[in-house]
C-alpha positions as CSV (number, residue, x, y, z in Angstrom):
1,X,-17.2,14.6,24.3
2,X,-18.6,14.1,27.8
3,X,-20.0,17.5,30.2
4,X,-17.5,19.1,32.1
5,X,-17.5,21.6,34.6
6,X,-17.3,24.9,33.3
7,X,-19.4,23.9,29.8
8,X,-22.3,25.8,28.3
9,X,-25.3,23.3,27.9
10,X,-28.8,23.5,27.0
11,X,-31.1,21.2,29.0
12,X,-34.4,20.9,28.9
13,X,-36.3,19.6,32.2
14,X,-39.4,18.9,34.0
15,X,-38.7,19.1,37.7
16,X,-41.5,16.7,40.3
17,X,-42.1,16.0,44.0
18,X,-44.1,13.2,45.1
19,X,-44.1,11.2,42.1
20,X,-46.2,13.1,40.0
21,X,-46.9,16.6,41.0
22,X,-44.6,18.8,38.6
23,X,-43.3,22.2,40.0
24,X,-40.9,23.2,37.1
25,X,-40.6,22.8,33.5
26,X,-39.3,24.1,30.2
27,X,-42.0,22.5,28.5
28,X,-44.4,25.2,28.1
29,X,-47.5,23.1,26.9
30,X,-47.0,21.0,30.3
31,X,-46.5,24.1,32.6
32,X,-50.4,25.4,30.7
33,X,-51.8,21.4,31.9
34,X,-50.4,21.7,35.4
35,X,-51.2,25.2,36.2
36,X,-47.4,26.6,36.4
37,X,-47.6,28.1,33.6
38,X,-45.6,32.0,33.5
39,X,-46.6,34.3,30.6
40,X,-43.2,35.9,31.1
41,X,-41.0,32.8,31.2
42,X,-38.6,31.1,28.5
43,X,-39.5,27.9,27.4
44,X,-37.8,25.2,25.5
45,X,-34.8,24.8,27.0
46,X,-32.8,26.6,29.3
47,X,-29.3,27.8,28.8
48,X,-26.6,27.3,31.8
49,X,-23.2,27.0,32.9
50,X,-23.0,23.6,34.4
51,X,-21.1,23.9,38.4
52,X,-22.0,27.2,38.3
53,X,-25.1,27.0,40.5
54,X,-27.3,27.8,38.4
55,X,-29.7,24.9,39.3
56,X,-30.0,22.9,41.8
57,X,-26.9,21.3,43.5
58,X,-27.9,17.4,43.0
59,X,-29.3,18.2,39.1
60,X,-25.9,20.1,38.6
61,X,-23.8,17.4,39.9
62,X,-25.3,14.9,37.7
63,X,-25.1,16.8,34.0
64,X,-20.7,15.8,34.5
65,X,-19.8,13.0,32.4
66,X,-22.9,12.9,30.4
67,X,-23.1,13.0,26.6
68,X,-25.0,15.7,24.5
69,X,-28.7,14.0,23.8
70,X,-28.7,11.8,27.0
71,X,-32.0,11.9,28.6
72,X,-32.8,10.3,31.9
73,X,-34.0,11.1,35.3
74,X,-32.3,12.2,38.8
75,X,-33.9,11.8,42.1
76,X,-32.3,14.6,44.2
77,X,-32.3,14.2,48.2
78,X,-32.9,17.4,50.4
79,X,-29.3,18.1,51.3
80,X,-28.9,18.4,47.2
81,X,-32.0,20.0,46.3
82,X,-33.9,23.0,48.3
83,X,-32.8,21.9,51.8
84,X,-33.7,20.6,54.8
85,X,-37.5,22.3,56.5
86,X,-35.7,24.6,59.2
87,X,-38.3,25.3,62.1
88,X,-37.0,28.1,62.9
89,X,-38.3,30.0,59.5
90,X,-41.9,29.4,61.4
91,X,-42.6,32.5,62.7
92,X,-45.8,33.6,64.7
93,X,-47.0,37.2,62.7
94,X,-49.4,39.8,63.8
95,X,-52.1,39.6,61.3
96,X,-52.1,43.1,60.9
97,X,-48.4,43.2,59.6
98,X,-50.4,41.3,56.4
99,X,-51.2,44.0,53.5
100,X,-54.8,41.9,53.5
101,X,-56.2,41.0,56.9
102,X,-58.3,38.4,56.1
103,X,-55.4,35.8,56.7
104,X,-55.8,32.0,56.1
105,X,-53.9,28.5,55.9
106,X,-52.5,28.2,52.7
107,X,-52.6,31.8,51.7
108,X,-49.1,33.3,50.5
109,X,-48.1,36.3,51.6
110,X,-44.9,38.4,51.9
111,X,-43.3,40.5,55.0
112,X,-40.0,41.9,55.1
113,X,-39.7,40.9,51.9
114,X,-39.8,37.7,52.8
115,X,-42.3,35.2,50.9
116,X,-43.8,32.7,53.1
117,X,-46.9,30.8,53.1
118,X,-49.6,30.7,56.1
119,X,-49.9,27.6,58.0
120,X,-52.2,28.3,60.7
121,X,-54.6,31.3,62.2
122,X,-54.3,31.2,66.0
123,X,-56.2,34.5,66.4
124,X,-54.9,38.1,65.6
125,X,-51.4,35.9,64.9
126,X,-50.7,33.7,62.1
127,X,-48.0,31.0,61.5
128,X,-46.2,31.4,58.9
129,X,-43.6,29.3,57.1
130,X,-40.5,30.6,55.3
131,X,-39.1,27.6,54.4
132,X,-39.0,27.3,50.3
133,X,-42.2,25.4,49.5
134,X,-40.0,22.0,49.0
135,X,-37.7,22.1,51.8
136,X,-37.5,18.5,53.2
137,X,-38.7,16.9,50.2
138,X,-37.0,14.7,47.6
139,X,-37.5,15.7,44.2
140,X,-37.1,13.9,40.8
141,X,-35.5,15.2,37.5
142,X,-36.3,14.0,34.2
143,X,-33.9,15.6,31.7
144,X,-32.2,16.2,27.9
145,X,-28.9,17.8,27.5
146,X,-29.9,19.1,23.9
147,X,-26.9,20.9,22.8
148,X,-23.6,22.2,24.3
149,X,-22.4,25.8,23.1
150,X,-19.2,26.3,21.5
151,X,-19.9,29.6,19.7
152,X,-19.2,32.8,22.1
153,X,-22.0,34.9,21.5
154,X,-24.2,32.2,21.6
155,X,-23.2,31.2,25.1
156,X,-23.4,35.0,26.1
157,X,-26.8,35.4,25.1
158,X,-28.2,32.2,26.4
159,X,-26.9,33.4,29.9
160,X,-28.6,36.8,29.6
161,X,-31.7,35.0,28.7
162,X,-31.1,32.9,32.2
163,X,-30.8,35.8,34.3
164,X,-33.6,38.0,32.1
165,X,-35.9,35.9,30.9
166,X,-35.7,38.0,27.8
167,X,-34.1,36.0,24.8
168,X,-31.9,37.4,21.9
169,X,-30.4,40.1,23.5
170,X,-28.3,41.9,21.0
171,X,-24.8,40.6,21.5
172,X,-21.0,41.0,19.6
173,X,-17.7,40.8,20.4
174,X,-15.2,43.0,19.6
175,X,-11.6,41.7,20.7
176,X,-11.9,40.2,24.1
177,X,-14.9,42.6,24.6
178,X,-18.4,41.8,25.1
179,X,-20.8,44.5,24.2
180,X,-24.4,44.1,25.1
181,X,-26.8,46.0,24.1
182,X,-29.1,46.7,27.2
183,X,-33.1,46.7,26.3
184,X,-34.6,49.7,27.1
185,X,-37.3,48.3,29.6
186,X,-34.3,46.8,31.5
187,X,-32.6,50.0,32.4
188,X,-34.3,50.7,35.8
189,X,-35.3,46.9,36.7
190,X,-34.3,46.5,40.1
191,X,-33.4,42.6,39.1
192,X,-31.4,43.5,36.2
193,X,-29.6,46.4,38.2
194,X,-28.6,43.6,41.1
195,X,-27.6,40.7,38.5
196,X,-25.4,42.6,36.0
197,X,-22.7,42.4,37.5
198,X,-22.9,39.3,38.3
199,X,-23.6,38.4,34.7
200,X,-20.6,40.3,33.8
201,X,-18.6,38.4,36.2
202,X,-19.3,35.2,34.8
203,X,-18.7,36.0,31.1
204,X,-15.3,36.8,31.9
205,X,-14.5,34.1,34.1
206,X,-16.1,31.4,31.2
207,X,-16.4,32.8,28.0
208,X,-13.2,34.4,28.3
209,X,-13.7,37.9,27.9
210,X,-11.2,40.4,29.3
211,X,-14.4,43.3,29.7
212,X,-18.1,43.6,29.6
213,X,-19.2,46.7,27.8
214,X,-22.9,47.2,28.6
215,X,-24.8,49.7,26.2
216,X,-27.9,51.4,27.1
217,X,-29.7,53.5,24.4
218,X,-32.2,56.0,24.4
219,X,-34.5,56.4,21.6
220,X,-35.7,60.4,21.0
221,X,-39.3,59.5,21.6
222,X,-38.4,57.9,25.0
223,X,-36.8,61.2,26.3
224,X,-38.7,63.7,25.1
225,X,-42.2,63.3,27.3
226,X,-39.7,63.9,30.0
227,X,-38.1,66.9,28.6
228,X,-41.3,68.6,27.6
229,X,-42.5,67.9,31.8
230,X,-38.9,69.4,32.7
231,X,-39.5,72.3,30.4
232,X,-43.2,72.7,31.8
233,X,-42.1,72.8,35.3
234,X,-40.0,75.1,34.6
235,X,-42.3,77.5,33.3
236,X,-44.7,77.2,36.2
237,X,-41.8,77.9,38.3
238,X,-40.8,81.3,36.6
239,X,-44.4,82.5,36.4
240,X,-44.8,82.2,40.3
């Protein structure tokens, strides 16, 4: 059976620009030998819905028709990858809008919540580029579809390890219900908090759930530092 829009692959990748530099992979011994490496990310294979934008555009495009085990390579233009360099997201910033004022080219830094990277000191203003770091450039794909998912829970915990970065999330189905159990050190991540939704959204609209039950758990020893402060408080409030 060939990819279709709408199917639950797992691909693993190694993302490049100009020939050889790598920016991306799911190869976590080649992300430690070109310096990408992220102690926090998932590697060996991401899990995604393929025309559901979770990659990008020109690498999406290309998993339709394929076969699962077919390897090869993409070369992705601008328009399909990260976008044309828009001159306009070079702005001229007062240094002293920096968290660290010793501001030079090449140094990233963040304003606005905006991530950026410094292009040039002219002096008490800097340039800075918002652009993402390969706007304008073409970049290059070499890829394996290793597996499309049939089995539901299987496809709903590989898209909570997408959005999470936190693999086997407890998962089961109960009727056309989804219940997730919710990690405790998620509960008040801002990311998780803005994505959930989302997530839930997209299990419904492809695994075919008619509601997303999410579960959230409170062990007695995680409530109970916070009761005894409560308690303490209170105290000091009644002796004054």
């Amino acid at each position: 059976m060939t990819i279709e829009k709408g199917d639950f692959i797992k691909v693993s990748y190694t993302g490049k620009f100009d020939e050889d530099n790598i920016f991306d992979t799911t190869d976590e011994e080649l992300a430690k030998e070109n310096d990408i490496y992220n102690p926090r990310g998932v590697y060996g294979g991401d899990v995604i819905i393929v025309g559901a934008g979770h990659t990008i555009q020109g690498l999406d495009e290309d998993f339709i028709g394929k076969k699962v085990g077919y390897s090869g390579t993409v070369e992705i233009p601008p328009e399909k990858g990260f976008g044309a360099h828009n001159p306009k997201l070079v702005e001229s910033i007062p240094v002293n809008r920096f968290e660290k004022k010793d501001v030079s080219p090449g140094m990233n830094v963040e304003v606005n919540g905006r991530r950026g990277v410094v292009v040039k000191v002219i002096g008490r203003r800097a340039r800075v580029d918002f652009n993402h770091p390969l706007a304008g450039k073409t970049v290059t794909y070499n890829y394996t579809i290793d597996a499309k998912l049939e089995d539901d829970v299987a496809k709903i915990k590989g898209l909570l390890t997408l959005y999470t970065g936190i693999p086997e999330i407890e998962v089961s189905i109960e009727g056309k219900t989804a219940v997730i159990e919710v990690p405790l050190g998620l509960t008040f991540n801002q990311r998780w908090l803005m994505a959930k939704g989302q997530i839930a959204t997209q299990i419904i609209d492809n695994v075919g759930m008619e509601k997303v039950q999410y579960v959230e758990t409170y062990p007695a020893e995680a409530v109970t530092p916070a009761a005894e402060e409560t308690e303490s408080e209170d105290t000091e409030t009644s002796e004054e």
